[in-house]
Each structure stands twice: as C-alpha cells, then as structure tokens.
TORLUM-675462 format. One record per atom (N, C-alpha, C): residue in three letters; residue number from 0; atom name; x, y, z. Coordinates in pm, whole numbers, plus 50000, padded with zeros to 5 digits. Layout:
BEGIN
type;seq;atom;xx;yy;zz
ala;NUM;CA;X;Y;Z
...
***
This chain:
BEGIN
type;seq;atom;xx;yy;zz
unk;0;N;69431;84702;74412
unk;0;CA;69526;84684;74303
unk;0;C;69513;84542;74252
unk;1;N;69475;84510;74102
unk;1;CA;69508;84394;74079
unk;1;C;69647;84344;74018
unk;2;N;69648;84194;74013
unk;2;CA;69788;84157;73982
unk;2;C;69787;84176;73838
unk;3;N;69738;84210;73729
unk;3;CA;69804;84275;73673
unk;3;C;69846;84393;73660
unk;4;N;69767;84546;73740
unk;4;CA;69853;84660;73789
unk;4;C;69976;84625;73830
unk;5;N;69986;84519;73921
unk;5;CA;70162;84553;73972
unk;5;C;70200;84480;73881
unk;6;N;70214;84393;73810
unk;6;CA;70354;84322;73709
unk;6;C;70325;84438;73628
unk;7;N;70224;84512;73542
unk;7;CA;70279;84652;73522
unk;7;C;70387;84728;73555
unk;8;N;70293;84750;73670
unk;8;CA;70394;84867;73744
unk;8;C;70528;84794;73788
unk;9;N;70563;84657;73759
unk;9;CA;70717;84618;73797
unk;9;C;70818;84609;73650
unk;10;N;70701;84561;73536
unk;10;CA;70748;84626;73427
unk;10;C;70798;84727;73392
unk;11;N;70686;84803;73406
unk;11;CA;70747;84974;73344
unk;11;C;70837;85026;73431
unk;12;N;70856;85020;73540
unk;12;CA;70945;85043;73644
unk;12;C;71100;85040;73601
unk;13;N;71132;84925;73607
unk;13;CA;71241;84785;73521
unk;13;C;71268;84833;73400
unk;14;N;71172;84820;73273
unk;14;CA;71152;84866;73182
unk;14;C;71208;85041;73167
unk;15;N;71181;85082;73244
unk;15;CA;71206;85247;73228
unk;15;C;71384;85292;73249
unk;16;N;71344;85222;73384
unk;16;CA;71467;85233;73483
unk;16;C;71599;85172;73379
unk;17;N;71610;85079;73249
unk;17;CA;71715;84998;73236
unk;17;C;71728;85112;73125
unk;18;N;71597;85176;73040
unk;18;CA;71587;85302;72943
unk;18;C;71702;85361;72952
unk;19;N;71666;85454;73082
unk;19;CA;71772;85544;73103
unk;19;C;71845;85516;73126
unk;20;N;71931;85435;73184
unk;20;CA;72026;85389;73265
unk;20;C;72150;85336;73140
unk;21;N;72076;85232;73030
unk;21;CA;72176;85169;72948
unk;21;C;72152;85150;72797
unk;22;N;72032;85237;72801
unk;22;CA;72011;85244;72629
unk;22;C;72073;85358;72537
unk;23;N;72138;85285;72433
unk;23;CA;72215;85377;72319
unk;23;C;72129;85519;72255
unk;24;N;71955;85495;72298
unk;24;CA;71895;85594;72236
unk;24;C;71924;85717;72325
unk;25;N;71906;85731;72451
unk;25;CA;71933;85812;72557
unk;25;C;72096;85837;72577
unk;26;N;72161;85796;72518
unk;26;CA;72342;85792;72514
unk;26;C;72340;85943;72471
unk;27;N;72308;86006;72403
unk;27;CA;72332;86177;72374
unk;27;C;72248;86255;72497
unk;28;N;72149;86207;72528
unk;28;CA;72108;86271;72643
unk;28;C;72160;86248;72774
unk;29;N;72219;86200;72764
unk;29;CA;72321;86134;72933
unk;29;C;72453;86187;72933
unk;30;N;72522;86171;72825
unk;30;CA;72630;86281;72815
unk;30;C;72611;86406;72782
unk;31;N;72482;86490;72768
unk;31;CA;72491;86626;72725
unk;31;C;72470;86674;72933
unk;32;N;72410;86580;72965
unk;32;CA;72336;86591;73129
unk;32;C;72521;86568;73218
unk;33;N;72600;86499;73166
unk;33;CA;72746;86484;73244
unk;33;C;72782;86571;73305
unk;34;N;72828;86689;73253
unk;34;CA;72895;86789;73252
unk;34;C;72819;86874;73305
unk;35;N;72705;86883;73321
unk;35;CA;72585;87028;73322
unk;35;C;72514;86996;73486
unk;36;N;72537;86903;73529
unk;36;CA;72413;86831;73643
unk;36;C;72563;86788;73743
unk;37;N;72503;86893;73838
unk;37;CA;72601;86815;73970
unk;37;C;72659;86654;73974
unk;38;N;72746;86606;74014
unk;38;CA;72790;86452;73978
unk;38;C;72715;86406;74148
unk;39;N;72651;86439;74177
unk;39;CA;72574;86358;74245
unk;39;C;72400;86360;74224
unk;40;N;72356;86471;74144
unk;40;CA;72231;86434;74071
unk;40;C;72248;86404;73982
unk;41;N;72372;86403;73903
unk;41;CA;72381;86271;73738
unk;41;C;72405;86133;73783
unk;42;N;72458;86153;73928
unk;42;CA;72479;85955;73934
unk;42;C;72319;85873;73958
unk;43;N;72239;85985;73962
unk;43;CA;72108;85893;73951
unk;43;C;72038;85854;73843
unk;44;N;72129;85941;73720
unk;44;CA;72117;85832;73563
unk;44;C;72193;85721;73557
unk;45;N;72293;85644;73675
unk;45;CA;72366;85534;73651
unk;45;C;72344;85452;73745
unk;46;N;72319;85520;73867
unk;46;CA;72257;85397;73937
unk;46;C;72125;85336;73967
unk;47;N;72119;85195;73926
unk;47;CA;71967;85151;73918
unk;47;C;71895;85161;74034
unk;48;N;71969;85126;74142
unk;48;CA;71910;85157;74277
unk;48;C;71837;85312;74291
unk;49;N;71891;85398;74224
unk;49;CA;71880;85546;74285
unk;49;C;71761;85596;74148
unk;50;N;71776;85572;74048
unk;50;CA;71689;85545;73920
unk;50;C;71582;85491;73945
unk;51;N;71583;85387;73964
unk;51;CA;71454;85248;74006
unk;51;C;71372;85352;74110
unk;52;N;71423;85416;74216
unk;52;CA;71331;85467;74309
unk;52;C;71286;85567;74235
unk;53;N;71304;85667;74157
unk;53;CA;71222;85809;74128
unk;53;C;71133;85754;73973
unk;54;N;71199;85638;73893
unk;54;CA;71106;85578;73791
unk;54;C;70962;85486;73894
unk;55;N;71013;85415;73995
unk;55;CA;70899;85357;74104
unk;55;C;70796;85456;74122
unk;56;N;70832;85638;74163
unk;56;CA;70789;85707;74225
unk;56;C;70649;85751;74116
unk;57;N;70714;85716;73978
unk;57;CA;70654;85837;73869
unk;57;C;70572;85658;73847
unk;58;N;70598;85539;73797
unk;58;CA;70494;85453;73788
unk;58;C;70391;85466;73905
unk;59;N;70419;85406;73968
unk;59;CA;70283;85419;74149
unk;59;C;70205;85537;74089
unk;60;N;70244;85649;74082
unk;60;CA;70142;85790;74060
unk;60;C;70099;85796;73938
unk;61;N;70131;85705;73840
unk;61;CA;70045;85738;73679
unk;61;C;69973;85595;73722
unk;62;N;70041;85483;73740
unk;62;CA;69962;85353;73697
unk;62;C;69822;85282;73835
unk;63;N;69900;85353;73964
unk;63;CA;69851;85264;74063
unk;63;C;69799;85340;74186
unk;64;N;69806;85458;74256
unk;64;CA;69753;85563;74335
unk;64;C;69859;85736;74336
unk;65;N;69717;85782;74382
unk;65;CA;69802;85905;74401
unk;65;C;69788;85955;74538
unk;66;N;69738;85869;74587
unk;66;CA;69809;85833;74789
unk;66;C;69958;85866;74801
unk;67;N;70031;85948;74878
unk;67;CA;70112;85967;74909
unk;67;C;70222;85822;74954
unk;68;N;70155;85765;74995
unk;68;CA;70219;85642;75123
unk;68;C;70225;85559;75011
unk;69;N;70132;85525;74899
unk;69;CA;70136;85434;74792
unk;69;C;70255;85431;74715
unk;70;N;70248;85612;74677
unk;70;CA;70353;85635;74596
unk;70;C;70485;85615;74627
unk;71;N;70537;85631;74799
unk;71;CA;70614;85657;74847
unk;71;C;70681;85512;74856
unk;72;N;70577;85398;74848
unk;72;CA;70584;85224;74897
unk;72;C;70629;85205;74762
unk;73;N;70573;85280;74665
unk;73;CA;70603;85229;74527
unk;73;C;70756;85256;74437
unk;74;N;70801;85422;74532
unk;74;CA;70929;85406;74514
unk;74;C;71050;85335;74569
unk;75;N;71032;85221;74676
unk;75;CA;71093;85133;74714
unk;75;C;71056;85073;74680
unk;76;N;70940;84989;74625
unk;76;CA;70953;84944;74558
unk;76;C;71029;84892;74423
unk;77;N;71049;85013;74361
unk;77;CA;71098;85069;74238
unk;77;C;71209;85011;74235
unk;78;N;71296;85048;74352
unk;78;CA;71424;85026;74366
unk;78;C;71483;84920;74379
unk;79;N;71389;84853;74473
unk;79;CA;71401;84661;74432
unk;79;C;71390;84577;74345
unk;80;N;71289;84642;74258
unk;80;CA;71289;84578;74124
unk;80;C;71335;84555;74023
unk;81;N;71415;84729;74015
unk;81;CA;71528;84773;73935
unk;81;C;71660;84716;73948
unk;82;N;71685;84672;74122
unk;82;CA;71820;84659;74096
unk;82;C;71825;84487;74125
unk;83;N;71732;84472;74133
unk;83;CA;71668;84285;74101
unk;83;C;71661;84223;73923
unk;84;N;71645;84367;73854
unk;84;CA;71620;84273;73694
unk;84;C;71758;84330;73686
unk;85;N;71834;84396;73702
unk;85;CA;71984;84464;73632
unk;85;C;72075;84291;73689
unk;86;N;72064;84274;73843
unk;86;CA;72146;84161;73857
unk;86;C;72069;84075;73792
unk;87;N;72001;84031;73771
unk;87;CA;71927;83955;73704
unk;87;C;72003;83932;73548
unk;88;N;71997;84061;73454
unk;88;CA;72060;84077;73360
unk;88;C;72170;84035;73353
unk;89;N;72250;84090;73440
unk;89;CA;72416;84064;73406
unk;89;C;72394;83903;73447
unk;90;N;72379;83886;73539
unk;90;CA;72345;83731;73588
unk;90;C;72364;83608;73410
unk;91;N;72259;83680;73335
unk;91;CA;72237;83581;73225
unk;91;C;72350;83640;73132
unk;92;N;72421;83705;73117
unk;92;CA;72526;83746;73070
unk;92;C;72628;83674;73065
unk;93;N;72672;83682;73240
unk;93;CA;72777;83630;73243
unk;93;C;72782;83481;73212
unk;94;N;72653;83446;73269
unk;94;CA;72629;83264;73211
unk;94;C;72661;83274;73070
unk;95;N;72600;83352;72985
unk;95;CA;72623;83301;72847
unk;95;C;72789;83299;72825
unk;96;N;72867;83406;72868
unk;96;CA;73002;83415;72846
unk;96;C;73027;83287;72872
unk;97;N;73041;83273;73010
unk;97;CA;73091;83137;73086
unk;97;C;73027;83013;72970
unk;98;N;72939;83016;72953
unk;98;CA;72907;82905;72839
unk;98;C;72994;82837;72736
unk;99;N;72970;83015;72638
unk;99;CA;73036;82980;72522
unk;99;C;73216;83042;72530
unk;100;N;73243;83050;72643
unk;100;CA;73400;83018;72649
unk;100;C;73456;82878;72712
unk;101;N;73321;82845;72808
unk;101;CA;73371;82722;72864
unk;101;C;73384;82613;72845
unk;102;N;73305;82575;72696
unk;102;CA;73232;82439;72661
unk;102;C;73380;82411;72533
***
C-alpha cells in the first residue's frame, strides 16, 4: 500500500462517513430510512463510530485489498478516522463560536 492509497482511503472514509451522517443532500433519504429500518440499524446512519466502520469496510475493498483481514483492519480503521475528523470538526466549531462571542 502506498501513502497515498491510505490518505485516500482515510479521505473517502471521513469523506463518506460525514455524507451520510450530516449532509442536507441525504436529509430525505435518512428520514424516509427513520421509520422503516429497525432503530438500531438506523442508528448506524448517526453514529460516526458505527458508520465510519461499514464506510472503512466498503473503502479497504474498492480502494486497497480484497483480503479479508485487510478489509476487516480497514473497518477499524474506518471507525477511527471517522470519529477522529467529526471531533475534529466540532472541535473547530466550537473554537470559532468561543472566538467570535468571546473577543
């Protein structure tokens, strides 16, 4: 694997994972899925942790092997990455609030 396969694959991962999770385009497809999808296989459209691993699962097997153990490393992967750029996110959020209320 070279280093640019994995910042890829930590991209699209991240990238995918924040898709579903908090974008307005997918907002009709997440509430039509509410109501219809057990509330414990819909909470894996909200949580990044639980998201991050099956978007990890599906990057590793398109971008980087289709080794079982790869794929399987890649969905923990997934999950660290995902829920590493989300705190990450709010992280710069809340700084900006704190900023421009504090100054």
């Amino acid at each position: 694997m070279t280093l640019g396969a994995f910042f890829l694959f930590c991209l699209a991962t991240a990238g995918m994972t924040h898709i579903i999770i908090e974008s307005s385009l997918l907002e009709p497809a997440r509430e039509y899925l509410r109501g219809r999808l057990p509330p414990k296989i819909f909470s894996i459209l909200e949580c990044y942790q639980c998201c991050g691993t099956w978007c990890g699962f599906l990057c590793g097997f398109i971008l980087l092997s289709y080794n079982p153990f790869v794929v399987l490393a890649c969905g923990c992967a997934g999950s660290f990455v995902s829920v590493l750029t989300a705190t990450y996110l709010e992280y710069l959020t809340a700084k900006s609030v704190i900023d421009t209320h504090g100054s």
